[in-house]
N, C-alpha and C positions, 0 to 999 in steps of 0.2 A: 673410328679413325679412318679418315676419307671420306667425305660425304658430301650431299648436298640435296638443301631443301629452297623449295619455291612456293611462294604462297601468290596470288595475284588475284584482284579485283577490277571490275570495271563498270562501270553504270552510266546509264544514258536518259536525259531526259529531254524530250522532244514538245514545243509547244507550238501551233499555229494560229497565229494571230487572226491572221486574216488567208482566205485560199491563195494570197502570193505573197504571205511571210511567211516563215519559217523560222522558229528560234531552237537551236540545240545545247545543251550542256553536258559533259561529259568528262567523268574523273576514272583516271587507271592509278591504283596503286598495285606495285608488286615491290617483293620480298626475298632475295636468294640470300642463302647462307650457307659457305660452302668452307672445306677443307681437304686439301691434295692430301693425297698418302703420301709419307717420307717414311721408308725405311729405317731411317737412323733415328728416329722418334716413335718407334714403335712400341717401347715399352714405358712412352710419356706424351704420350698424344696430346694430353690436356696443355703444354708447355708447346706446342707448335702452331705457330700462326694463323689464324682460320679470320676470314674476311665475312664481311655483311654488308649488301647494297642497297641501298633502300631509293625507290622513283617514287614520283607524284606527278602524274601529267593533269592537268585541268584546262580543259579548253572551251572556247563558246562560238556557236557560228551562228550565223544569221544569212539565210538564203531570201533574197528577194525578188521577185519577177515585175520588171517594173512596167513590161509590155506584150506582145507575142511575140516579138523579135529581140527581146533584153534582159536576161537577170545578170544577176552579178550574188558572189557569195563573198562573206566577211570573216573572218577567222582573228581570235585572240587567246593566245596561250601562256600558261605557265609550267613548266618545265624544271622539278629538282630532284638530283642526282647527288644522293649521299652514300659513300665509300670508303668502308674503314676496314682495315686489316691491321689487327694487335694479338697477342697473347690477353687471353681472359680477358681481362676488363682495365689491364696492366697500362700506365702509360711509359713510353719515355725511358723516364728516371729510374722508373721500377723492374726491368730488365735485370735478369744476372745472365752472365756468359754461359753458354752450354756447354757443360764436361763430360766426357766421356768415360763406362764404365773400364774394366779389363779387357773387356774387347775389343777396343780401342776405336769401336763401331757405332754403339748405342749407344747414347744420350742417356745419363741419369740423372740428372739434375742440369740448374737454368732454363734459357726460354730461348724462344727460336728469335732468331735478327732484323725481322721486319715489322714497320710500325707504319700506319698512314692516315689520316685524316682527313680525304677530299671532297667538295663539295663544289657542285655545278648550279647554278640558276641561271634559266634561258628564260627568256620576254620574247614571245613574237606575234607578229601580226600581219598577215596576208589580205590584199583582194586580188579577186578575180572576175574579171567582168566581161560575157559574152553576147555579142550583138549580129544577128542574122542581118546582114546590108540588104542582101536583096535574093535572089535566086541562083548569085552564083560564087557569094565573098560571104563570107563569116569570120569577122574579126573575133582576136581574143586577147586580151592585153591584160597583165598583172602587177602586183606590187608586191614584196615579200622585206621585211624588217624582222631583223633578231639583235638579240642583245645580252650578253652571256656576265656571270660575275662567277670568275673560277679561283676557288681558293683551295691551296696547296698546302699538306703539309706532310713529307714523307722523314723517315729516318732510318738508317741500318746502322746494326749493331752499336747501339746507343751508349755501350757501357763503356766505363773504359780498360784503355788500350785497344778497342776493340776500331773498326773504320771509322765511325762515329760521321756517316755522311750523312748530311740534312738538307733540305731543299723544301723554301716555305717563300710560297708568296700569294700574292691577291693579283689576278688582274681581270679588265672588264674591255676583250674586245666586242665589234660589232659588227655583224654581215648586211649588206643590203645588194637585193638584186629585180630586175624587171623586164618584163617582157613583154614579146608582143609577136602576134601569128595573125596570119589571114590564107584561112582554106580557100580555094578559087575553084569548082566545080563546074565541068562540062560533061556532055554528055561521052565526048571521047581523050577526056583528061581531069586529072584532080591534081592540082597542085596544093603543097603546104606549105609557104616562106614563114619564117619566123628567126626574130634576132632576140637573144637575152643579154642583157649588162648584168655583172658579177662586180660589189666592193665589198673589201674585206677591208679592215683596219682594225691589227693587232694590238694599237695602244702599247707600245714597248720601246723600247732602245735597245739598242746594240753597240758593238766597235765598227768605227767608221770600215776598219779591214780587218774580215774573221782572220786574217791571216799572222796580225800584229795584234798582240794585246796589251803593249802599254811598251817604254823606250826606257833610257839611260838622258839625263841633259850633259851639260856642257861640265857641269862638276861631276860626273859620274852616280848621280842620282836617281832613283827608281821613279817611273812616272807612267801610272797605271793607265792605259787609253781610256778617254772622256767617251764615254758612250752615248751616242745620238737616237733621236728619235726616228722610228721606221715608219718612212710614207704609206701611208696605202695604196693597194693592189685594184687593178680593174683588169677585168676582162668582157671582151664582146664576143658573143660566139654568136656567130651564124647558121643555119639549120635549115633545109630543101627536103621535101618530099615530093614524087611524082607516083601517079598511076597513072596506066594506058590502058584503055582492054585493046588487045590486039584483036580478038574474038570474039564470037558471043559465049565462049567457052575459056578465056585465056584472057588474064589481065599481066600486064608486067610493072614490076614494082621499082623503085632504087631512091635512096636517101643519102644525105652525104652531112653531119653535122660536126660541130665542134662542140665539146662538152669539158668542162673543166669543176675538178675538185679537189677544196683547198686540204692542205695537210693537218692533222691531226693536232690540236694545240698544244698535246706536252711536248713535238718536236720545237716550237716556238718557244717554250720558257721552262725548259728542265737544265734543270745544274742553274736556277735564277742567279746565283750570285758569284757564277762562276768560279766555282770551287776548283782547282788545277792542283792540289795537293796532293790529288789519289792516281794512282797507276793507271795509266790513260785513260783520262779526267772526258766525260762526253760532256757537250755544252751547246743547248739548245741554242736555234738561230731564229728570229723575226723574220728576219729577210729574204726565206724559201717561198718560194712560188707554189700555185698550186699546179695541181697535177694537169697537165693539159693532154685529151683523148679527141683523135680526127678517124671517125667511125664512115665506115664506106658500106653500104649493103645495096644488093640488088636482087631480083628474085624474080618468079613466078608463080601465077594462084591459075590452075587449071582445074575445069570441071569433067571430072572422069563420067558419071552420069547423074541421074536429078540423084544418086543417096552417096556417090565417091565423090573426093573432091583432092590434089593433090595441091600442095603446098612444097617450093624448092628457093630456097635462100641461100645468096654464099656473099660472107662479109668479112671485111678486114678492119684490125684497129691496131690504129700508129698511137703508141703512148711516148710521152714523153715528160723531162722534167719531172720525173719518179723520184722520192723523196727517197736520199741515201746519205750517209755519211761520208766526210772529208776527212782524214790524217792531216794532222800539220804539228811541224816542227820551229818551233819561233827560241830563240837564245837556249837551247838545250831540255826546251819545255815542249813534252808530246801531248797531244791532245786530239779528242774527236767533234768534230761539229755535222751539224744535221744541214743538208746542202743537196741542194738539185741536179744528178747529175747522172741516174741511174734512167734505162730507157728497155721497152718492152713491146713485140708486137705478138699479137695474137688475129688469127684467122681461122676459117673452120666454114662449113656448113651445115645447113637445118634442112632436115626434109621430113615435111610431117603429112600424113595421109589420113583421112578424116570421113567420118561416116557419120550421116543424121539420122537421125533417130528414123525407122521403119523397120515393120517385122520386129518390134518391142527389143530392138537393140540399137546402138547409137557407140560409138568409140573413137579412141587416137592411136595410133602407133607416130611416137617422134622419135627421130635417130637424130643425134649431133656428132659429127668429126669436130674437132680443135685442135691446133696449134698454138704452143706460146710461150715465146720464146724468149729471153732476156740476159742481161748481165749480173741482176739480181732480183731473188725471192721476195723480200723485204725492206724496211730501210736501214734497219741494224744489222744488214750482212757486211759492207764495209766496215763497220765498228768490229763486228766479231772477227772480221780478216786481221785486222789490226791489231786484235787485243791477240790472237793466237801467232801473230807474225806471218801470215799468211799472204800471199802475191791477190789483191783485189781483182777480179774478173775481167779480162780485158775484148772477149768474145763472148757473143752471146752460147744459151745452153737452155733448156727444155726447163722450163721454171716449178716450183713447188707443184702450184695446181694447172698444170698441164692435164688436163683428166681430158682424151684423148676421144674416147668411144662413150658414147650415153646413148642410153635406150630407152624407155618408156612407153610401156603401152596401156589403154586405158579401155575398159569395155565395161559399159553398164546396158543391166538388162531391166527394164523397167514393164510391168505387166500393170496393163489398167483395172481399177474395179470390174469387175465381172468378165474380164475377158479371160486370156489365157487356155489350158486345155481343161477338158470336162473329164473328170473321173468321179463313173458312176453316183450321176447327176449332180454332182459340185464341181469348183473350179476353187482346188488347192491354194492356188498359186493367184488368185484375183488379189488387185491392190499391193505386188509384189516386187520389191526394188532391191537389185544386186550390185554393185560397185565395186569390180576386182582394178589393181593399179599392181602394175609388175615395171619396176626399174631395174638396171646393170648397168655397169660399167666396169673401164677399164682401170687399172692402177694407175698411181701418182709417180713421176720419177721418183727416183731412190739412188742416193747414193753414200754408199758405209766408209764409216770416217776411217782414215789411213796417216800417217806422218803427215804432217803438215807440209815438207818440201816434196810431196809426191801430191798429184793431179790429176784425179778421174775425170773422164768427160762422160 
C-alpha cells in the first residue's frame, strides 16, 4: 500500500550509409505504476485508486554532410502517452461509494473516486541545417512541426448521488516554430543574433467573453453563448549574444533573449463542456497565451592560472503572462477560468571556479544565490483562494521554489595506467578513477496554514 514501480527500455540502432550519411533509429519504452498512501484506506488498499502510465517514443534521424562547410540533420518522431488511473480493472459504472467502518475513519467497503483514461499521440518532425559562410558567419536556421491527438476521459465519483463530474473529449492541436541564428566571429568579438517564430493553434472554441456565458432574449428565455473558434497564437522572440575578451586572461560575456512557453493543454480544455453545476465549477480557456520570459545575463570568464579559471554571472528574468485563474461572477453563477494574469521575477547569481585536470585531479565548486519573487506559486493558486474564500495575492512574496543558496562541488581524481605512487614495487592505485559530487542547499519558503481571514507574509 503506496508504492511505485518503473520499468524502462531503450535501444538504439545506428547505420552509415556512406562516411556523410548517417541513419539513426531509436525506441524508449517505459512503465510506472504507482499508488499514494491514504490513510483512510488503510485496511482496503486494493479499493483505492492506483494509476499506470505507459510511453513509447520512436524516433529516426538522418544526419547528412553535404560539404566541409554544410550538414543539416532530420528528425521524425512518434510520441504515445497512455494514462489511466481506476480501482482494479473497474470501470465507471462498476464503482460503489466508500463507507466508512465505526471509526468513522477507515474505509471498509467500496472504491476510491477517481477514474481516467488519457491518451496523447504527438507527430513531429524537425530540420536543422548548418552552414560555415566563411571565416567569420556561421549560419543555422531550423524547422520544427508537431501534431498532437489528445483524448480525454476523466470521471469522479461516478456512483450515484455521488458528484458524478465527467470531462471527455478528443482534440488535435498543432505547434509549429523556426529559426534562424548566425554566429559572427572576431578575433576581439563574437556575436550570436538569432530570431525564432512560435505558432500554436489549439483547434478549439470558446465564449466570445469568458466573462458572459450565455443571456436571457427579449421573452425572458435562456440563450447559452455560441462558442467561437480560437485564432492562433504567434510569437517572435528575438535573442543577442556577445563575448569580448577584454584580456588575454578575461573575456566578458551578456545575452539578452526572449523565450516563450505555451501553457499546459489541460488548462485549454478541462471542464470541455462546461459543466457549471458543481461548487465553483473551473473551466478551461483556449484563449491564454503562452508564458512569455525576457532573460538578461552578463558575466565574466577570468583565467586565474594555465589550471584555475573563474567563472562570475549575474542574471535577471522578467516573467510574465503566468498562467493563473480568474473568479467571475455572471447572473449568480461563480465560476473559475484559467487566464493570464499571474507574473514573476527571479534573479540571482552564478559563480563557478574550475580546475583542469593536473596533478591527476580536475574539479568544480558552483555556488548559486536566487531570488524569486511572485504573486503566485502555480496556476491553481487563484482557484484555491477562491474555492477557500480567501483575498488573491495582490503583492508579490518569495515563491514555492525560491531555493536561495545551492552549492556544489565536484572533484575527481583520475590516476593513469602505471602512474600513481609505488608501494613496494607496484602501483596500487594505476588505472584508478574516483568521482566524489557533494550538493547543499538552502530550504524552500514555508508557510503554515492559519484562518483564512489572517495573512502571513
Amino acid at each position: 500500500h503506496g508504492y511505485s514501480l518503473q520499468r524502462d527500455g531503450f535501444g538504439k540502432l545506428t547505420y552509415k550509409f556512406s562516411p556523410t550519411i548517417k541513419l539513426s533509429l531509436s525506441n524508449q519504452i517505459t512503465q510506472n505504476e504507482s499508488q499514494g498512501y491514504n490513510h483512510a484506506w488503510k485496511y482496503l488498499s486494493e479499493n483505492q485508486s492506483h494509476s499506470v502510465q505507459n510511453t513509447n517514443r520512436l524516433g529516426l534521424t538522418l544526419t547528412h554532410t553535404l560539404n566541409n562547410s554544410m550538414f543539416y540533420t532530420a528528425q521524425i518522431s512518434r510520441y504515445v502517452n497512455n494514462m489511466k488511473v481506476q480501482v482494479g480493472n473497474k470501470q465507471p459504472q462498476d464503482y460503489i461509494r466508500g463507507q466508512t467502518g465505526q471509526s468513522v475513519y477507515f474505509y471498509v467497503s467500496g472504491d476510491g473516486s477517481q477514474y481516467s483514461d488519457d491518451q496523447t499521440i504527438t507527430y513531429s518532425g524537425k530540420v536543422d541545417l548548418t552552414y560555415q559562410a566563411n571565416n567569420f558567419n556561421q549560419f543555422k536556421g531550423g524547422f520544427e512541426f508537431k501534431s498532437h491527438r489528445i483524448q480525454v476521459h476523466e470521471e469522479s465519483a461516478p456512483w450515484q448521488s455521488g458528484a458524478q463530474y465527467k470531462d471527455e473529449y478528443v482534440r488535435t492541436p498543432i505547434e509549429m516554430a523556426g529559426y534562424i541564428q548566425d554566429k559572427i566571429e572576431y578575433d576581439y568579438l563574437i556575436i550570436n543574433l538569432g530570431l525564432r517564430f512560435d505558432y500554436a493553434d489549439p483547434k478549439a472554441t470558446m465564449w466570445p467573453d469568458i466573462r458572459r456565458f450565455g443571456s436571457f432574449d427579449n421573452n425572458n428565455n435562456w440563450i447559452s453563448a455560441v462558442e467561437e473558434p480560437v485564432s492562433p497564437k504567434t510569437q517572435l522572440s528575438p535573442r543577442i549574444g556577445l563575448a569580448h575578451p577584454i584580456t588575454d586572461r578575461a573575456v566578458l560575456h551578456f545575452s539578452y533573449g526572449h523565450f516563450f512557453q505555451n501553457p499546459n493543454y489541460n488548462a485549454l480544455y478541462y471542464n470541455h463542456n462546461k459543466d457549471l453545476s458543481t461548487s465553483m465549477p473551473l473551466v478551461g480557456n483556449p484563449l491564454v497565451k503562452a508564458q512569455k520570459t525576457v532573460a538578461y545575463e552578463t558575466g565574466i570568464k577570468y583565467k586565474l592560472s594555465d589550471d584555475w579559471a573563474l567563472d562570475f554571472s549575474a542574471w535577471y528574468k522578467d516573467i510574465t503572462d503566468l498562467l493563473s485563474t480568474l473568479q467571475i461572477t455572471y447572473l449568480s453563477q461563480d465560476y473559475v477560468v484559467f487566464y493570464n494574469s499571474d507574473y514573476a521575477s527571479v534573479k540571482g547569481i552564478d559563480l563557478t571556479l574550475r580546475k583542469r585536470y593536473s596533478n591527476y585531479i580536475s574539479g568544480s565548486i558552483d555556488y548559486t544565490y536566487m531570488v524569486a519573487k511572485g504573486n503566485n506559486s502555480q496556476p491553481l493558486g487563484g482557484y484555491f483562494n477562491a474555492f477557500a474564500k480567501e483575498e488573491i495575492p495582490h503583492q508579490e512574496y518569495y515563491l514555492d521554489f525560491d531555493h536561495r543558496h545551492d552549492i556544489a562541488v565536484n572533484i575527481n581524481l583520475n590516476i593513469p595506467k602505471d602512474k600513481g605512487p609505488e608501494i613496494l614495487g607496484i602501483k596500487p592505485f594505476s588505472d584508478f578513477n574516483l568521482n566524489l559530487l557533494i550538493q547543499a542547499g538552502s530550504g524552500l519558503p514555508y508557510t503554515p496554514y492559519v484562518d483564512p481571514t489572517v495573512r502571513i507574509d
